[in-house]
N, CA, C and O atoms as CSV, one atom per row, in Angstrom:
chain,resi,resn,atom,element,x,y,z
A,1,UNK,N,N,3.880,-0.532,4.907
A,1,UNK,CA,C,2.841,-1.499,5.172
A,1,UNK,C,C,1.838,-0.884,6.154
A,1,UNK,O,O,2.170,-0.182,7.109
A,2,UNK,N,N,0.539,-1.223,5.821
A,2,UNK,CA,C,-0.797,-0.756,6.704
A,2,UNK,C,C,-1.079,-1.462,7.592
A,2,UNK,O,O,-1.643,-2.501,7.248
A,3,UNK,N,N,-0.903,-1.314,8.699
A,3,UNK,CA,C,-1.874,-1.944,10.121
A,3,UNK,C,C,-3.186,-2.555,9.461
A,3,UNK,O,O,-3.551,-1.861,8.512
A,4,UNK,N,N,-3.987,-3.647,9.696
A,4,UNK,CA,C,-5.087,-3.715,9.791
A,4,UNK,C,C,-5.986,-2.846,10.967
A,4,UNK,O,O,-5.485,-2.628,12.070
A,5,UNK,N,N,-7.341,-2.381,10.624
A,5,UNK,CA,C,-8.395,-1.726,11.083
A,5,UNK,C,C,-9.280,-2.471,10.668
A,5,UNK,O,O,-9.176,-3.206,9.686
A,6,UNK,N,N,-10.719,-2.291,11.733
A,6,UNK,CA,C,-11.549,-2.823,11.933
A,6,UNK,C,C,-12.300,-2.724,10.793
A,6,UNK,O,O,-13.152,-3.569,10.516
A,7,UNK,N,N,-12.116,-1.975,10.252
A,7,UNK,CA,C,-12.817,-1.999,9.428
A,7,UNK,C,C,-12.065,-2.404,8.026
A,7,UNK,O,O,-12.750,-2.991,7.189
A,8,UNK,N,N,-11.439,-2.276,7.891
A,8,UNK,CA,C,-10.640,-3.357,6.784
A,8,UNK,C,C,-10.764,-5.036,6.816
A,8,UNK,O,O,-10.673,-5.823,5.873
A,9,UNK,N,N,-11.001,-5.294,8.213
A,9,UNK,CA,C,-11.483,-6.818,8.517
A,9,UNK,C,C,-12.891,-7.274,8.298
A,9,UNK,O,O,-13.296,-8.420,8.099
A,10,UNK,N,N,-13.725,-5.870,8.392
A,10,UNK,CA,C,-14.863,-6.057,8.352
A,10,UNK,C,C,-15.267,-6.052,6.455
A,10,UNK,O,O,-16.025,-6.803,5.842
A,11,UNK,N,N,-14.513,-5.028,5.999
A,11,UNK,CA,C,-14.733,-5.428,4.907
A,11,UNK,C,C,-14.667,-6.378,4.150
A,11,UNK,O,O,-15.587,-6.707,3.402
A,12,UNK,N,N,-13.019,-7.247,4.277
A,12,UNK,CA,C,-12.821,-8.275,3.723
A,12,UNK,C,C,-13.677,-9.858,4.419
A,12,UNK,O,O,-13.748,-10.896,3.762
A,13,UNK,N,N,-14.153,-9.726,5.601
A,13,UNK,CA,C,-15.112,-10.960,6.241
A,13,UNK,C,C,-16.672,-10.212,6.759
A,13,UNK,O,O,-16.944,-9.789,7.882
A,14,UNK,N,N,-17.422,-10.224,5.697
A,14,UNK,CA,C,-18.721,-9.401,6.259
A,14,UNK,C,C,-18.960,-10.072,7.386
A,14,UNK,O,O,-18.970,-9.373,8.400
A,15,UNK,N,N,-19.149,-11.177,7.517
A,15,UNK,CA,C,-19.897,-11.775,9.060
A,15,UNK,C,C,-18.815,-12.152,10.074
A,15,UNK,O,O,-18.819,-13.371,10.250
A,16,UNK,N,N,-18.095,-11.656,10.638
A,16,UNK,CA,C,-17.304,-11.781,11.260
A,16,UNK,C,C,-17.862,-11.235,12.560
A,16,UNK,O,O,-18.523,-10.203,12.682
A,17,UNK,N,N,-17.485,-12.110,13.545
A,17,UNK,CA,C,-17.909,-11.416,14.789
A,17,UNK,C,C,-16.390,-10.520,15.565
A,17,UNK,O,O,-15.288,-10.636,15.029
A,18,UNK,N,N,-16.570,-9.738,16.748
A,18,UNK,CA,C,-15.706,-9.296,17.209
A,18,UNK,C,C,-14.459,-9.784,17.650
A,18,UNK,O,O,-13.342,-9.284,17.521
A,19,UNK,N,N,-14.888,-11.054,18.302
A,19,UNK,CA,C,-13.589,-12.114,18.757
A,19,UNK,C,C,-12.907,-12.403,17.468
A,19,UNK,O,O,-11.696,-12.602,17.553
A,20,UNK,N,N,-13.358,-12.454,16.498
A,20,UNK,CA,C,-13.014,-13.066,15.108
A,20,UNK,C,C,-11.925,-11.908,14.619
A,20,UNK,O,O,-10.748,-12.057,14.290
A,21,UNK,N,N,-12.584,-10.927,14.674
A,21,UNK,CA,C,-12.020,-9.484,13.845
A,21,UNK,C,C,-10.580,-9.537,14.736
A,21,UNK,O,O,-9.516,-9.641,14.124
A,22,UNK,N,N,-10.606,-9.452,16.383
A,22,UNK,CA,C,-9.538,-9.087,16.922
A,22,UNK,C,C,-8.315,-10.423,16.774
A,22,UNK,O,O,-7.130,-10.261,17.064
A,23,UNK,N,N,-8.851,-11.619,16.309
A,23,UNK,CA,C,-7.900,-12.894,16.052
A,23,UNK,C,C,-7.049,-12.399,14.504
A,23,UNK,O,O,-5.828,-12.412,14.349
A,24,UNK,N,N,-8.113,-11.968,13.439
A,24,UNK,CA,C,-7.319,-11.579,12.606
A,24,UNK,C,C,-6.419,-10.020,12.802
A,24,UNK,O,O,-5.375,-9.939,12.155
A,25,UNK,N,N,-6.635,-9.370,13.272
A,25,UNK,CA,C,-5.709,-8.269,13.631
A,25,UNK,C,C,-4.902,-8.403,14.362
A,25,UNK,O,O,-4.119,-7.457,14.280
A,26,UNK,N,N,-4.569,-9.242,15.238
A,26,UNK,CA,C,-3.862,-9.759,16.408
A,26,UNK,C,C,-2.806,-11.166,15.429
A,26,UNK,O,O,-2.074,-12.045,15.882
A,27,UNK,N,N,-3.075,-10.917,14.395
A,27,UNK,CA,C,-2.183,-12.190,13.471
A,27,UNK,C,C,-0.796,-10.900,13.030
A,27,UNK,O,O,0.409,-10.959,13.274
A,28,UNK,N,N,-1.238,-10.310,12.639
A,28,UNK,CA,C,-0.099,-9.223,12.490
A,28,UNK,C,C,-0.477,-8.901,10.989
A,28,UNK,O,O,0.037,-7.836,10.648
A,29,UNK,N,N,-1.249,-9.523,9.948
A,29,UNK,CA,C,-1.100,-8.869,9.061
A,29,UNK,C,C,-1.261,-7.735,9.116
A,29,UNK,O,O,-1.438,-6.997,10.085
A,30,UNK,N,N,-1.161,-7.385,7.210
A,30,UNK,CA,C,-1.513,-6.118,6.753
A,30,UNK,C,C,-2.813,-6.215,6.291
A,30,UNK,O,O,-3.556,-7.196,6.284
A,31,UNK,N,N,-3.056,-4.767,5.796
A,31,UNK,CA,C,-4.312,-4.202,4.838
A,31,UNK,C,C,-3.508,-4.630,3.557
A,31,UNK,O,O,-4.304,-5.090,2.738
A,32,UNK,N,N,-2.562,-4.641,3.215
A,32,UNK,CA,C,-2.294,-4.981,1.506
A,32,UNK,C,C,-2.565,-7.233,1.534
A,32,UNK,O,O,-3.092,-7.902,0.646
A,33,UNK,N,N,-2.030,-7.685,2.722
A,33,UNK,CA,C,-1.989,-9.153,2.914
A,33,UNK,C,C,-3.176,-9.592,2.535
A,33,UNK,O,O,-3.440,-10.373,1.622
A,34,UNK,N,N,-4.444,-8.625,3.871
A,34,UNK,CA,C,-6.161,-8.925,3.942
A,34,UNK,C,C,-6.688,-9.083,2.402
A,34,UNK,O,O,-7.126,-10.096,1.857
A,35,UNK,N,N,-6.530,-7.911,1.927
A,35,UNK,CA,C,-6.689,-7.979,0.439
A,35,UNK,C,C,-6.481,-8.496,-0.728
A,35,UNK,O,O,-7.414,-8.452,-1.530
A,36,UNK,N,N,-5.213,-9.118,-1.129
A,36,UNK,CA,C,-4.899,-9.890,-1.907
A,36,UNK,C,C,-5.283,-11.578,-1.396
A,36,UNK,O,O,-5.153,-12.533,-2.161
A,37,UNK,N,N,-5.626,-11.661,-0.390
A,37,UNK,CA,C,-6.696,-13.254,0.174
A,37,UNK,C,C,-7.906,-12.917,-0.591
A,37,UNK,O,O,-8.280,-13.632,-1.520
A,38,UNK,N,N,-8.596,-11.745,-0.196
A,38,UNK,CA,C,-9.995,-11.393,-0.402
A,38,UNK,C,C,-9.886,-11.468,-1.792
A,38,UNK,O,O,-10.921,-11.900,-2.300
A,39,UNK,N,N,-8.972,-11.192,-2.614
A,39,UNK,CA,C,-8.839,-11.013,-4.330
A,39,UNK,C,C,-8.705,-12.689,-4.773
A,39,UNK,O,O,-9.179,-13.005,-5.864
A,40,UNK,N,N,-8.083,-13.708,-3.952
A,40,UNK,CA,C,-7.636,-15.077,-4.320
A,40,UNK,C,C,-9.101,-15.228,-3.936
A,40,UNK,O,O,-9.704,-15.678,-4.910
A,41,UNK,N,N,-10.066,-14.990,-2.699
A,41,UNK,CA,C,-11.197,-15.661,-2.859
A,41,UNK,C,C,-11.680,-15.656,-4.071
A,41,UNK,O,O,-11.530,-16.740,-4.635
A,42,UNK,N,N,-12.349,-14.627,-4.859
A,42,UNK,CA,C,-13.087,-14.298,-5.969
A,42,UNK,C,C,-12.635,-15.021,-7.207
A,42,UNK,O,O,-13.233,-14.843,-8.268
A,43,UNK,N,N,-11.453,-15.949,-7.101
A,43,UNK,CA,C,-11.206,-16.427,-8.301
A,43,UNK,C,C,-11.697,-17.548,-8.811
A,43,UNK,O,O,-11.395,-18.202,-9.810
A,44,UNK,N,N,-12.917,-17.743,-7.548
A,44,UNK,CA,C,-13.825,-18.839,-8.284
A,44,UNK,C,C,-12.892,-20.516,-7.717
A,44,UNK,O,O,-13.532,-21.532,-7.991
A,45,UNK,N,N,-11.813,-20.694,-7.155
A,45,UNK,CA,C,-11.179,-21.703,-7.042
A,45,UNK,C,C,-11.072,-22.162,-5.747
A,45,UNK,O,O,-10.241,-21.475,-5.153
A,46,UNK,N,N,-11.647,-23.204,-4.896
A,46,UNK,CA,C,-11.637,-23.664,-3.452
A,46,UNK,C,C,-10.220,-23.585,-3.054
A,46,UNK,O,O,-9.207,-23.886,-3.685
A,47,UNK,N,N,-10.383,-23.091,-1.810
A,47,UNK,CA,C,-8.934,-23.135,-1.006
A,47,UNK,C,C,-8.692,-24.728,-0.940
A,47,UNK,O,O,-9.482,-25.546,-0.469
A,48,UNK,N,N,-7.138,-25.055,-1.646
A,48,UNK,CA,C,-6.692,-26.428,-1.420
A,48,UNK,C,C,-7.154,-27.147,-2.343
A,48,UNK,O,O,-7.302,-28.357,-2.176
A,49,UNK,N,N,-7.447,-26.567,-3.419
A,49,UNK,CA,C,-7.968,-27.690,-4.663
A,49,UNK,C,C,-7.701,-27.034,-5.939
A,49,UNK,O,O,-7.896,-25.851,-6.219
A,50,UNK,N,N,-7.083,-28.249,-6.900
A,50,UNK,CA,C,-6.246,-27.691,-7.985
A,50,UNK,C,C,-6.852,-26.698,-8.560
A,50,UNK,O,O,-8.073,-26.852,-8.548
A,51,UNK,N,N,-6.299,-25.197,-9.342
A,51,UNK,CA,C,-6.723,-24.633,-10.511
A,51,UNK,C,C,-7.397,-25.320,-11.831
A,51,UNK,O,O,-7.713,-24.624,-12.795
């Protein structure tokens, strides 16, 4: 498993500010976790509302 980097946070949340970036790195995920969210965004389907 991959540490998150700043720039892996930055990729997956373009507007993210710094306090923001270090809350999600400071959660403990991973770079494989960050990514498969960032892949559920794109599926077109609101967080919390049926398929």
């Amino acid at each position: 498993m991959t540490r998150l980097s700043r720039d892996d946070v930055v990729k997956a949340v373009n507007r993210a500010d710094d306090v923001t970036i270090a809350q999600i790195i400071g959660t403990g995920a991973t770079a494989d976790i960050l990514s498969e969210l960032d892949e559920d965004e794109d599926d077109g389907v609101e967080p919390g509302s049926a398929p």
